[in-house]
Structures are given as C-alpha cells and as structure tokens.
N, C-alpha and C positions, 0 to 999 in steps of 0.2 A: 504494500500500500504506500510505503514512503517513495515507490519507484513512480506513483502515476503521480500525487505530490511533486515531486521534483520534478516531473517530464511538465506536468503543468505549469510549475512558476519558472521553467526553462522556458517555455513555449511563450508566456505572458513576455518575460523579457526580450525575446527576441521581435515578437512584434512590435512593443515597446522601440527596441532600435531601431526597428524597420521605419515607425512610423518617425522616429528624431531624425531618422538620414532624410527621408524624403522633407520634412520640414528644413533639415541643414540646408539642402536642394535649392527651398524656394528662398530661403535668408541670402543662399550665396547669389542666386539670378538676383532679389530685389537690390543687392545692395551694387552690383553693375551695373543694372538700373540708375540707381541712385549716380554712381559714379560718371554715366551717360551724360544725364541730364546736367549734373553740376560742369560741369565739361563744360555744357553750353551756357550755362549761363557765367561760368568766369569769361568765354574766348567773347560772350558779347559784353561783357564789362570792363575790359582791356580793349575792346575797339571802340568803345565808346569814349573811352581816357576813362577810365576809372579805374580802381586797383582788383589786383588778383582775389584780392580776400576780405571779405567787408567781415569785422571782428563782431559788429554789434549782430550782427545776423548768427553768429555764431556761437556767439554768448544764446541767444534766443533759445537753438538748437541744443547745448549743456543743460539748459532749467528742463525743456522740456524730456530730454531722457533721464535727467535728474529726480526730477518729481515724477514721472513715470516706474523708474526700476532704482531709485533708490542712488548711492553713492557709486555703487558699481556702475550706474547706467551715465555717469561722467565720465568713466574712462572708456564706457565703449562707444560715448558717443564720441572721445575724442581720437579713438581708434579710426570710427570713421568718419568722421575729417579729415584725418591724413590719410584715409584712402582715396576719399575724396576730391581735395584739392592740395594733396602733397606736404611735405612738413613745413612747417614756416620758420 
C-alpha cells in the first residue's frame, strides 16, 4: 500500500512540474515580449532626443512589483530591467 502512496504523490509531483515548465514556457515568451516592445519604445525615444532610460518610469515599474510580490519582487523587477533595457 505504501507503493500506490508513493506512485501517487510521485505522479502528483510530476504533473506539478509538468504544469511549472509549461508556465516557465509562457514567463520566458512574455518576458521577450516585454523585451520586444521596450526595444521600441527606447529606439523611439532616442530619435526623438530623449534618453535611453526614463528612471521615473522605472521607479513606477519597482513599486508596482514591489507591492505586488513583496521585496523579492524589486529584485526581479530589476532583473528585468536589465533584461530589458541593458545595465545602466
């Protein structure tokens, strides 16, 4: 009986992985996404004369993963940022 047990919470965790990779899947597309789209709007803010990297927008972008997931969610938003628009 310990053996259908164990094949059971073997099995729970494997779809459990199953189902993290495919979520890892769509976090890695959104955040190329992400990475796309800031693309454009830096190449149209340096043709316009503006600079590479507006900080008060950025700040914005900290509070809100900040108050979302907590203190950890300021290093991951600044994770991506530098995925983003590169290290400052």
């Amino acid at each position: 009986m310990t053996t259908v047990t164990t094949t059971g919470a073997e099995q729970t965790i494997a779809d459990a992985r199953e189902r993290i990779d495919a979520l890892d899947d769509r976090i890695i597309g959104l955040i190329q996404e992400r990475m796309a789209v800031s693309a454009v709007v830096q190449e149209t803010r340096i043709a316009s004369g503006g600079r590479r990297v507006h900080l008060s927008r950025e700040m914005e972008i900290l509070g809100r993963y900040r108050e979302a997931l907590g203190k950890p969610g300021t290093a991951f938003a600044m994770t991506l940022l530098e995925l983003c628009r590169g290290r400052i």
